[in-house]
Chimera marker file (.cmm) of the C-alpha trace (Angstrom):
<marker_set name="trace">
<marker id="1" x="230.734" y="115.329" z="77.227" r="1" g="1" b="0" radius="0.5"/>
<marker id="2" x="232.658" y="111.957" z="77.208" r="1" g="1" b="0" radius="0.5"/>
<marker id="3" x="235.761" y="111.407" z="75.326" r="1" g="1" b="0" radius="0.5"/>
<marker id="4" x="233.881" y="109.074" z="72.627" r="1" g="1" b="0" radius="0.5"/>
<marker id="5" x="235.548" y="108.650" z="69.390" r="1" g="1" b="0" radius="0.5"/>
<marker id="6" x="232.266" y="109.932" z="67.018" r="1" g="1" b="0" radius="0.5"/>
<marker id="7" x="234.046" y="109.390" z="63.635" r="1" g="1" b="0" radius="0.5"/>
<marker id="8" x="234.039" y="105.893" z="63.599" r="1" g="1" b="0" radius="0.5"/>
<marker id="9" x="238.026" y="105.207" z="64.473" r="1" g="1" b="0" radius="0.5"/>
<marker id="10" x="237.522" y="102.084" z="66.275" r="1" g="1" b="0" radius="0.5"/>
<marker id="11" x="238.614" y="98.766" z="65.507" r="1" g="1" b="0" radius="0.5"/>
<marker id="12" x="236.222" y="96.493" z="63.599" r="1" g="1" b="0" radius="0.5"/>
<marker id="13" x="235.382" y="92.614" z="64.690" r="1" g="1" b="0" radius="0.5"/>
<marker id="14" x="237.807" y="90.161" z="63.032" r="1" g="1" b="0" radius="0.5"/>
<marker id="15" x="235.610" y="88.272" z="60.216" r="1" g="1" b="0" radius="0.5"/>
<marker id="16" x="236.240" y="84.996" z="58.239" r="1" g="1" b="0" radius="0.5"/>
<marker id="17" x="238.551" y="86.827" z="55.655" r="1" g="1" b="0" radius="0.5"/>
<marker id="18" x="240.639" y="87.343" z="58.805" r="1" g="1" b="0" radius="0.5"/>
<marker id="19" x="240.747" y="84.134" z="60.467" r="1" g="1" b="0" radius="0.5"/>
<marker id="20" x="242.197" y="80.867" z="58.873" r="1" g="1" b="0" radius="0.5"/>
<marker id="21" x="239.476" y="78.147" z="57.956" r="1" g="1" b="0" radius="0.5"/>
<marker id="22" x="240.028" y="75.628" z="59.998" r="1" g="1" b="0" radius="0.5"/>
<marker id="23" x="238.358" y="72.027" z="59.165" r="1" g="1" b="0" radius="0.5"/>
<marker id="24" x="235.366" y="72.732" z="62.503" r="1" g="1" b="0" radius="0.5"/>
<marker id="25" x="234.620" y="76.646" z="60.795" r="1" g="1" b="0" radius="0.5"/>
<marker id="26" x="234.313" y="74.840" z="57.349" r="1" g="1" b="0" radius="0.5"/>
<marker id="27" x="232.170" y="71.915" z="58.654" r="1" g="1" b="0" radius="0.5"/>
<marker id="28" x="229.873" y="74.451" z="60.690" r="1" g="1" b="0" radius="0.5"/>
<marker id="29" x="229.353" y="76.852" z="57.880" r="1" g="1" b="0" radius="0.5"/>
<marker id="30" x="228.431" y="73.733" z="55.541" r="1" g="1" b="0" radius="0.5"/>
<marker id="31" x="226.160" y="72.844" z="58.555" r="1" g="1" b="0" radius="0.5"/>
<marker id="32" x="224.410" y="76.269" z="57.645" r="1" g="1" b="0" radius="0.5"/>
<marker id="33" x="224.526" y="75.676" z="53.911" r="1" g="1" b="0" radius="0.5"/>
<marker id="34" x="223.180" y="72.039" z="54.316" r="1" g="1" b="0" radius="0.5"/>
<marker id="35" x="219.993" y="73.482" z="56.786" r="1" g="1" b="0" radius="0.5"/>
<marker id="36" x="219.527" y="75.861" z="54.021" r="1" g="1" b="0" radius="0.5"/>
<marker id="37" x="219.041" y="73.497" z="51.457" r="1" g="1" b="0" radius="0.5"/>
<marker id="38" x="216.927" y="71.474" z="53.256" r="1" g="1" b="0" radius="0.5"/>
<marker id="39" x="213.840" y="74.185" z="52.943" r="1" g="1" b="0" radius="0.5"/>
<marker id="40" x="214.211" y="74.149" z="49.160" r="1" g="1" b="0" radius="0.5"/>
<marker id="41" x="214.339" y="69.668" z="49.135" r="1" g="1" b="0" radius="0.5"/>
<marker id="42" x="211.225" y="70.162" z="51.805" r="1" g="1" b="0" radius="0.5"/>
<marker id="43" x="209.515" y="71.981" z="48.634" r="1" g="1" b="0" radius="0.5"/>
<marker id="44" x="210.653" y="69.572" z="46.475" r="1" g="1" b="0" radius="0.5"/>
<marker id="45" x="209.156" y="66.580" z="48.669" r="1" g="1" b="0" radius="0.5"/>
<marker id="46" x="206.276" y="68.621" z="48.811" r="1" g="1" b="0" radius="0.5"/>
<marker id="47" x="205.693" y="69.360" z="45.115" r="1" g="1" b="0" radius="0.5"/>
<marker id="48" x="205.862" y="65.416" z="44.597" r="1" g="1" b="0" radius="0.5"/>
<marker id="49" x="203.430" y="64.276" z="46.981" r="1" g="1" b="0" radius="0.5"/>
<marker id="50" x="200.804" y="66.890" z="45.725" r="1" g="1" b="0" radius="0.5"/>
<marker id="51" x="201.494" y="65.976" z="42.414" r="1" g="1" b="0" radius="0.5"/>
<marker id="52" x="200.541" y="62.694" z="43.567" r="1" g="1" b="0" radius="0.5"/>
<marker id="53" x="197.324" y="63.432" z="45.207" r="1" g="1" b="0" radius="0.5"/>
<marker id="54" x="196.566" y="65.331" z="41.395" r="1" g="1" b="0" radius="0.5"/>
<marker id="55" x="196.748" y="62.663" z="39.473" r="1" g="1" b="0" radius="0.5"/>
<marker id="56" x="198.456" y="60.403" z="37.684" r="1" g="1" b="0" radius="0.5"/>
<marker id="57" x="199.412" y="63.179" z="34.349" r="1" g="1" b="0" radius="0.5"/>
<marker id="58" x="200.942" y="65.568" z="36.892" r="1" g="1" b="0" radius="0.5"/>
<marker id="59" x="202.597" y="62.873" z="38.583" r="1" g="1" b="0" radius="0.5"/>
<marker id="60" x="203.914" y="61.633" z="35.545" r="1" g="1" b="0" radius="0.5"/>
<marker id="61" x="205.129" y="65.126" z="34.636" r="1" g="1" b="0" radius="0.5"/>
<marker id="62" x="206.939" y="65.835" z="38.216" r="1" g="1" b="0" radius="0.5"/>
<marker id="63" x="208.529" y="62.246" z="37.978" r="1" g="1" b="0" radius="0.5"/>
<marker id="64" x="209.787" y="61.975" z="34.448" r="1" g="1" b="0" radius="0.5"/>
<marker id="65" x="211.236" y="66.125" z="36.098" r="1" g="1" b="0" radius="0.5"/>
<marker id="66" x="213.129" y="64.355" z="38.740" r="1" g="1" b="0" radius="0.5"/>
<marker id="67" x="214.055" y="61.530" z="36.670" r="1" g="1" b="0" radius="0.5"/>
<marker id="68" x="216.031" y="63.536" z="34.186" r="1" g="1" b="0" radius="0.5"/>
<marker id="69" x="219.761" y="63.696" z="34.462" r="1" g="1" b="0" radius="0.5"/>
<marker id="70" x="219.115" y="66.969" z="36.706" r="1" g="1" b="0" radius="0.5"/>
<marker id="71" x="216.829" y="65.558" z="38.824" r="1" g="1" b="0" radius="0.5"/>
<marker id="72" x="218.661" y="62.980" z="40.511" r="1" g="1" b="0" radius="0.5"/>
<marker id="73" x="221.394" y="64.952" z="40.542" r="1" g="1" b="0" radius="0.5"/>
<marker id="74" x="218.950" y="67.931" z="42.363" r="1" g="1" b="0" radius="0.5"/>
<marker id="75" x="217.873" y="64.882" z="44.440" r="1" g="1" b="0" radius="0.5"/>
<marker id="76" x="221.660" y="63.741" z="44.830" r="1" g="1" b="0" radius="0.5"/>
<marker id="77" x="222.764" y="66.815" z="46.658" r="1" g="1" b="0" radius="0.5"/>
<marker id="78" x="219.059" y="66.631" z="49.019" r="1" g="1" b="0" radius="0.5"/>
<marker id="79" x="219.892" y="63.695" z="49.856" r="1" g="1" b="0" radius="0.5"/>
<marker id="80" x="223.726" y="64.520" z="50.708" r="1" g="1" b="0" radius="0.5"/>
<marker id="81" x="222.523" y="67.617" z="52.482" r="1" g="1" b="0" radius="0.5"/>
<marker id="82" x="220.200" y="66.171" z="54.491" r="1" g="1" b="0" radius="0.5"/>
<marker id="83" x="222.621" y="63.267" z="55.992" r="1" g="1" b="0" radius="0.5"/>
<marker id="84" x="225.686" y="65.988" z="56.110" r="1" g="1" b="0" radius="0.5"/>
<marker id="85" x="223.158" y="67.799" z="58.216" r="1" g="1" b="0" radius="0.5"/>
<marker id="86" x="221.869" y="64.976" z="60.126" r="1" g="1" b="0" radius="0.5"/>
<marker id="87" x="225.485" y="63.850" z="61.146" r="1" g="1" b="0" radius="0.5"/>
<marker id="88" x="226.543" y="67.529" z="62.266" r="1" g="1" b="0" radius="0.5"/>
<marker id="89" x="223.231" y="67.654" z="64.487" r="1" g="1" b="0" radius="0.5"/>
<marker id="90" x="225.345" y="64.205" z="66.408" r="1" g="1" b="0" radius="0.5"/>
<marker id="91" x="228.343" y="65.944" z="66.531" r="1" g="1" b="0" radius="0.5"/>
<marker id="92" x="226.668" y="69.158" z="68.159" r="1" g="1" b="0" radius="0.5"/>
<marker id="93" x="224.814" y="66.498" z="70.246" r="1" g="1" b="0" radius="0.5"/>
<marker id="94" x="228.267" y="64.875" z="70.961" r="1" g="1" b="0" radius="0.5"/>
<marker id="95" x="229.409" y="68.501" z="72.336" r="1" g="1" b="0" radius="0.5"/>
<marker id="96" x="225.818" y="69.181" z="74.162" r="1" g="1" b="0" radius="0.5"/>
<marker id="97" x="226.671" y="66.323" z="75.874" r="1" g="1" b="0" radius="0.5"/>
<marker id="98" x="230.071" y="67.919" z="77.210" r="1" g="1" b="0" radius="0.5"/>
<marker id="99" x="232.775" y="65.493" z="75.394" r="1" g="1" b="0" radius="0.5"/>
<marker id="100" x="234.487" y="65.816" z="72.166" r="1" g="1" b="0" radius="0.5"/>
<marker id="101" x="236.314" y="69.074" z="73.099" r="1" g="1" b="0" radius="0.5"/>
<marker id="102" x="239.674" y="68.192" z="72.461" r="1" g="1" b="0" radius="0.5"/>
<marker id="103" x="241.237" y="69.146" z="69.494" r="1" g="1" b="0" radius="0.5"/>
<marker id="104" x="241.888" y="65.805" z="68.171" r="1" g="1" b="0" radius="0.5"/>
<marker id="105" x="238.282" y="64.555" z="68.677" r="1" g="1" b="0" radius="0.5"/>
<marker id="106" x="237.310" y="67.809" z="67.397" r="1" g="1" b="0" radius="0.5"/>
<marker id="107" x="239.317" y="67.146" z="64.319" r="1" g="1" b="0" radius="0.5"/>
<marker id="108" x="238.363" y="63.480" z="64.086" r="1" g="1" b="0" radius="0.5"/>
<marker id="109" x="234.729" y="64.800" z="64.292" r="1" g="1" b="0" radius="0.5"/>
<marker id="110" x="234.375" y="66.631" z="61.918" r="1" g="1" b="0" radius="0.5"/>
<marker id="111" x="236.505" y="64.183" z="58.862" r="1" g="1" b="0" radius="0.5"/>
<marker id="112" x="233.809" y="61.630" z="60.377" r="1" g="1" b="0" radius="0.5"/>
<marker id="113" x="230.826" y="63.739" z="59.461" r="1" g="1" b="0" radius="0.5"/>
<marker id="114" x="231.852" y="64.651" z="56.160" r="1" g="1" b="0" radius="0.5"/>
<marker id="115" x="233.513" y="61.135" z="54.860" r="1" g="1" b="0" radius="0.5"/>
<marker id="116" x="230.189" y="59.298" z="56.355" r="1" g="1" b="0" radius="0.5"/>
<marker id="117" x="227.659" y="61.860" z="54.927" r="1" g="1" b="0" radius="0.5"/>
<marker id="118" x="229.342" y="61.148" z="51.167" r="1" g="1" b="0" radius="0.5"/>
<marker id="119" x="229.775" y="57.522" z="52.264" r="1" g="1" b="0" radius="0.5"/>
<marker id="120" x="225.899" y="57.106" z="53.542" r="1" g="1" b="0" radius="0.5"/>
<marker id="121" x="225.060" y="58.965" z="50.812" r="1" g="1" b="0" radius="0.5"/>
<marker id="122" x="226.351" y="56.604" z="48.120" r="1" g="1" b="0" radius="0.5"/>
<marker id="123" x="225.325" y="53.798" z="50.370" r="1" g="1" b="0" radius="0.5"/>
<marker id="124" x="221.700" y="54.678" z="50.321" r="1" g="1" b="0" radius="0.5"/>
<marker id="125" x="221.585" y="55.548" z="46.037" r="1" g="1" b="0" radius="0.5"/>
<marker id="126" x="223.268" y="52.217" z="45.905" r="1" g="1" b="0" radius="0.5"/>
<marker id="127" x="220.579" y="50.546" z="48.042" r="1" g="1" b="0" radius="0.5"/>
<marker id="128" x="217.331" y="52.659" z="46.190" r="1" g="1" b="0" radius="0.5"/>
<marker id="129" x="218.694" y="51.262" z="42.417" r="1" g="1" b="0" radius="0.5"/>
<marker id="130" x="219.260" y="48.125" z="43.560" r="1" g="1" b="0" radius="0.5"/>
<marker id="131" x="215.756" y="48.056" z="45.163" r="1" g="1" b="0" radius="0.5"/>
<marker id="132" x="214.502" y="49.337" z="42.240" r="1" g="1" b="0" radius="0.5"/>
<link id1="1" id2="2" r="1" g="1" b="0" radius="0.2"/>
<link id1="2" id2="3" r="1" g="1" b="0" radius="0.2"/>
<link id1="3" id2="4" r="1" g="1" b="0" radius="0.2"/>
<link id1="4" id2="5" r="1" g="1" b="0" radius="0.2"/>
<link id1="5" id2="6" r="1" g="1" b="0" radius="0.2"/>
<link id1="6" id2="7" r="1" g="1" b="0" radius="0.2"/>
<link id1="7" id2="8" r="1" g="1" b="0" radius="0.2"/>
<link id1="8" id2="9" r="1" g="1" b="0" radius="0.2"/>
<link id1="9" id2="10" r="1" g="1" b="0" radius="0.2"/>
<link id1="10" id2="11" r="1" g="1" b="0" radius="0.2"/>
<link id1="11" id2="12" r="1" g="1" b="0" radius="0.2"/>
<link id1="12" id2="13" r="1" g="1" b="0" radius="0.2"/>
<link id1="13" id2="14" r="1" g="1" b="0" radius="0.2"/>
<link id1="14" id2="15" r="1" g="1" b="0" radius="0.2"/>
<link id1="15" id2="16" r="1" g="1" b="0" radius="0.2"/>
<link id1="16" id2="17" r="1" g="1" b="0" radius="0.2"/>
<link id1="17" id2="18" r="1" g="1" b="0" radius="0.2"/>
<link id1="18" id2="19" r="1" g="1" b="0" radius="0.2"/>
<link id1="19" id2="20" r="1" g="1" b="0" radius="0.2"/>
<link id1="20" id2="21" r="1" g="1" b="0" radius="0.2"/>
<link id1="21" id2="22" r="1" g="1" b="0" radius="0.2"/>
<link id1="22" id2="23" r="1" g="1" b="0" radius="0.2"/>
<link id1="23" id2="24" r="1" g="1" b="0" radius="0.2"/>
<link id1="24" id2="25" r="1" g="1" b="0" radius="0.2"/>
<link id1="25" id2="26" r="1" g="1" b="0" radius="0.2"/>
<link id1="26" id2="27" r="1" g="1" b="0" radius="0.2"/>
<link id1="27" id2="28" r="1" g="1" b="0" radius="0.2"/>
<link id1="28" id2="29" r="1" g="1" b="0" radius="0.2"/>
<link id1="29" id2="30" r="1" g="1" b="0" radius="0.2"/>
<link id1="30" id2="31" r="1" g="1" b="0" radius="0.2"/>
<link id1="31" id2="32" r="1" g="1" b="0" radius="0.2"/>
<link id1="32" id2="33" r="1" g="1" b="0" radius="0.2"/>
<link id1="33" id2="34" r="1" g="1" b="0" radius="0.2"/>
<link id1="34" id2="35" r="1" g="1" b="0" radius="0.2"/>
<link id1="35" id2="36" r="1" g="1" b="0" radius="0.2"/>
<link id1="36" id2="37" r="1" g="1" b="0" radius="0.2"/>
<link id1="37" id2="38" r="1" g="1" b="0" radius="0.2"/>
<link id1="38" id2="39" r="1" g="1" b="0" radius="0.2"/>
<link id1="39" id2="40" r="1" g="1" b="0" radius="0.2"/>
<link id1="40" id2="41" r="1" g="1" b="0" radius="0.2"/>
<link id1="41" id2="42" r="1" g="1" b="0" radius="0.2"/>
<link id1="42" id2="43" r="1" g="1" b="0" radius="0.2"/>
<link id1="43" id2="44" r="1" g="1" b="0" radius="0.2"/>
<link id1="44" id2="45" r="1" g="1" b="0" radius="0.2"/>
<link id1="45" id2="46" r="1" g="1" b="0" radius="0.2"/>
<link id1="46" id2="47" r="1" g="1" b="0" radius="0.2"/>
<link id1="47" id2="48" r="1" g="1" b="0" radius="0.2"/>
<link id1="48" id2="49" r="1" g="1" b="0" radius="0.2"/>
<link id1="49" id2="50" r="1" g="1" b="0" radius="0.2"/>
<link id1="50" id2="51" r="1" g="1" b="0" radius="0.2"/>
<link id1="51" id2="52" r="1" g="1" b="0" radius="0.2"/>
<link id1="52" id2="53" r="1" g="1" b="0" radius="0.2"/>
<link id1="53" id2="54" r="1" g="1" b="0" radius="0.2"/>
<link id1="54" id2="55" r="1" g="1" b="0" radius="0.2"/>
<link id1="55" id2="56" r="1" g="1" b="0" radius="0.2"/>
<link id1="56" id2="57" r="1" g="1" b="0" radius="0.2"/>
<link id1="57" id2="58" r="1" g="1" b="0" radius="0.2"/>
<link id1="58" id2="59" r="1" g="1" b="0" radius="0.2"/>
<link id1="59" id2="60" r="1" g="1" b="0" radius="0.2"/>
<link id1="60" id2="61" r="1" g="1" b="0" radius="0.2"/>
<link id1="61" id2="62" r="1" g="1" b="0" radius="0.2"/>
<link id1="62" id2="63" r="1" g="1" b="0" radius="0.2"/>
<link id1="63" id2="64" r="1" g="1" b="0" radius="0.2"/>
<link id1="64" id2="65" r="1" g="1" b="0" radius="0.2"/>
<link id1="65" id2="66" r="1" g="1" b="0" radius="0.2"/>
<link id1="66" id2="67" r="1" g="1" b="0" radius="0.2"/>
<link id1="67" id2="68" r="1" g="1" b="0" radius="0.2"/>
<link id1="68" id2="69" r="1" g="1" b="0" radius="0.2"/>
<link id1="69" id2="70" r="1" g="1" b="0" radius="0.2"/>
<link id1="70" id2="71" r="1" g="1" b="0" radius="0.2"/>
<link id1="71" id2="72" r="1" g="1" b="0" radius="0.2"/>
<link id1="72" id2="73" r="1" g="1" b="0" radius="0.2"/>
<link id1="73" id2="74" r="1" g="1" b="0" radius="0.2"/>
<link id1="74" id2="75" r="1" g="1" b="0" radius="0.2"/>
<link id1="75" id2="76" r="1" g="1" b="0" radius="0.2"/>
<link id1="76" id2="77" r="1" g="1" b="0" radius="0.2"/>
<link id1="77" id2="78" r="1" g="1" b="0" radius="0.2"/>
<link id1="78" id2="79" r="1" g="1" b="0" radius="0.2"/>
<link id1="79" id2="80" r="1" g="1" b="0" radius="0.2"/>
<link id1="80" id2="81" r="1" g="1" b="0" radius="0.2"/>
<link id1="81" id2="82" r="1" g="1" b="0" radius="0.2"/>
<link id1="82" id2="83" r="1" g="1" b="0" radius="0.2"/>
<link id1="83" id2="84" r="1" g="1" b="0" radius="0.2"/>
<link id1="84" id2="85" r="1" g="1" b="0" radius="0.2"/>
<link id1="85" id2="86" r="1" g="1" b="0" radius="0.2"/>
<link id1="86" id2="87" r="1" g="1" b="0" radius="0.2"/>
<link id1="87" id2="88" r="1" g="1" b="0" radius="0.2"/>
<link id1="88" id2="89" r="1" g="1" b="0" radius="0.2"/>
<link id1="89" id2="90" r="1" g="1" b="0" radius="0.2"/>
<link id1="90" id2="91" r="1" g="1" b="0" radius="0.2"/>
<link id1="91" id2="92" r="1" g="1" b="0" radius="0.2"/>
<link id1="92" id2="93" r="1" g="1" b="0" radius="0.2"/>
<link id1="93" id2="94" r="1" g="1" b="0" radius="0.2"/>
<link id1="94" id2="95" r="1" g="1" b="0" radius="0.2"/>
<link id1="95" id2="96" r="1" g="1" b="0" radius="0.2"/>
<link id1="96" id2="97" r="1" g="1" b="0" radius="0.2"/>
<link id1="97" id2="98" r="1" g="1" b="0" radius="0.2"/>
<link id1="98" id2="99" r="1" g="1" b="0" radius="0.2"/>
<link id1="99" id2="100" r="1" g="1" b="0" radius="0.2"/>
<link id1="100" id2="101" r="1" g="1" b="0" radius="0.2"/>
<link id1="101" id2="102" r="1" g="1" b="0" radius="0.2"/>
<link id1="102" id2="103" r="1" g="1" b="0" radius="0.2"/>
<link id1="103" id2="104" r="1" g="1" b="0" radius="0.2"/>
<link id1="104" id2="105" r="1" g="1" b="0" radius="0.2"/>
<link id1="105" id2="106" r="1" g="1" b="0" radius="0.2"/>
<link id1="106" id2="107" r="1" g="1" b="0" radius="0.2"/>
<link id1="107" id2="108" r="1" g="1" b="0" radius="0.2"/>
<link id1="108" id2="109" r="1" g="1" b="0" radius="0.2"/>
<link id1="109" id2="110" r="1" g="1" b="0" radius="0.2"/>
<link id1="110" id2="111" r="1" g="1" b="0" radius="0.2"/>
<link id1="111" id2="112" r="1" g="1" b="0" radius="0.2"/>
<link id1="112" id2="113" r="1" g="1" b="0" radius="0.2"/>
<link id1="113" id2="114" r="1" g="1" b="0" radius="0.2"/>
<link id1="114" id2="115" r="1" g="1" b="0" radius="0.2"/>
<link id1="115" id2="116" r="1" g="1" b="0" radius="0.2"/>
<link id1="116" id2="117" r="1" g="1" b="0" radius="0.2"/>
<link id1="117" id2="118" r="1" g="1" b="0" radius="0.2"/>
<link id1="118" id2="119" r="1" g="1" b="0" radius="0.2"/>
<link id1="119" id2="120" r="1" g="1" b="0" radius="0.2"/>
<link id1="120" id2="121" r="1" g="1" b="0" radius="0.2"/>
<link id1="121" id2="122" r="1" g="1" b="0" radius="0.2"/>
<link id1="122" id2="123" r="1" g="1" b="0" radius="0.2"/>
<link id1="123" id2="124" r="1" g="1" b="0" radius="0.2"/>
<link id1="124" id2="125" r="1" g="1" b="0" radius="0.2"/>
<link id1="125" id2="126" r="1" g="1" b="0" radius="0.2"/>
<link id1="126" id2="127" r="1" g="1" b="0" radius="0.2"/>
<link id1="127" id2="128" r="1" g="1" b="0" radius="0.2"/>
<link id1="128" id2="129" r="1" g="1" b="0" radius="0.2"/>
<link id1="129" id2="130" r="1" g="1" b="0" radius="0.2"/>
<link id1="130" id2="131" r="1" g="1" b="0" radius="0.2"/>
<link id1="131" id2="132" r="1" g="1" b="0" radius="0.2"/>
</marker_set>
């Protein structure tokens, strides 16, 4: 029989409680987070345009929902999430494309996505009341 060590002595991978956050680990795990929320705005969007096609009471209903105080701020953070997420998807592309690598462009990358996702962000509520 081999020398294998059955009870389970063996070193364990290194984890994030281990390894100090660096501003790229942050960035990619809000990456995550931000694809995440995205399936629960998708339902969102959804809900709305069906309560469209229902009628006009329903739509009434789901609009004067997502008009409340909690609403836009619900629709705040979808629409935050989904431009944080779009702007990581260029910086990935940026690094598919083989540049971007060193550790100052990695660091200038990532304070770039996350000051233009809150910047486009406030650009675009700006724009919609404005519009509106």
């Amino acid at each position: 029989m081999s020398n294998a060590d059955l009870r389970g002595n063996r070193p364990l991978s290194p984890h994030l409680q281990i390894y100090k956050p660096i501003l790229t680990m942050v960035m990619s795990i809000l990456h995550r987070i931000t694809g995440a929320a995205l399936y629960f705005g998708t339902i969102l969007l959804a809900w709305w345009l069906i309560a469209a096609a229902a009628g006009p009471a329903y739509f009434d209903f789901v609009n004067a929902i997502y008009g409340s105080i909690f609403g836009r701020l619900v629709l705040f953070g979808f629409t935050w999430a989904l431009v944080h997420h779009m702007l990581g998807g260029i910086r990935h592309f940026i690094w598919d494309m083989g540049a971007g690598f060193e550790k100052d462009a990695r660091e200038w990358l990532a304070k770039a996505t996350i000051i233009g996702s809150v910047s486009l962000t406030l650009i675009l509520w700006i724009i919609g009341y404005a519009v509106r």
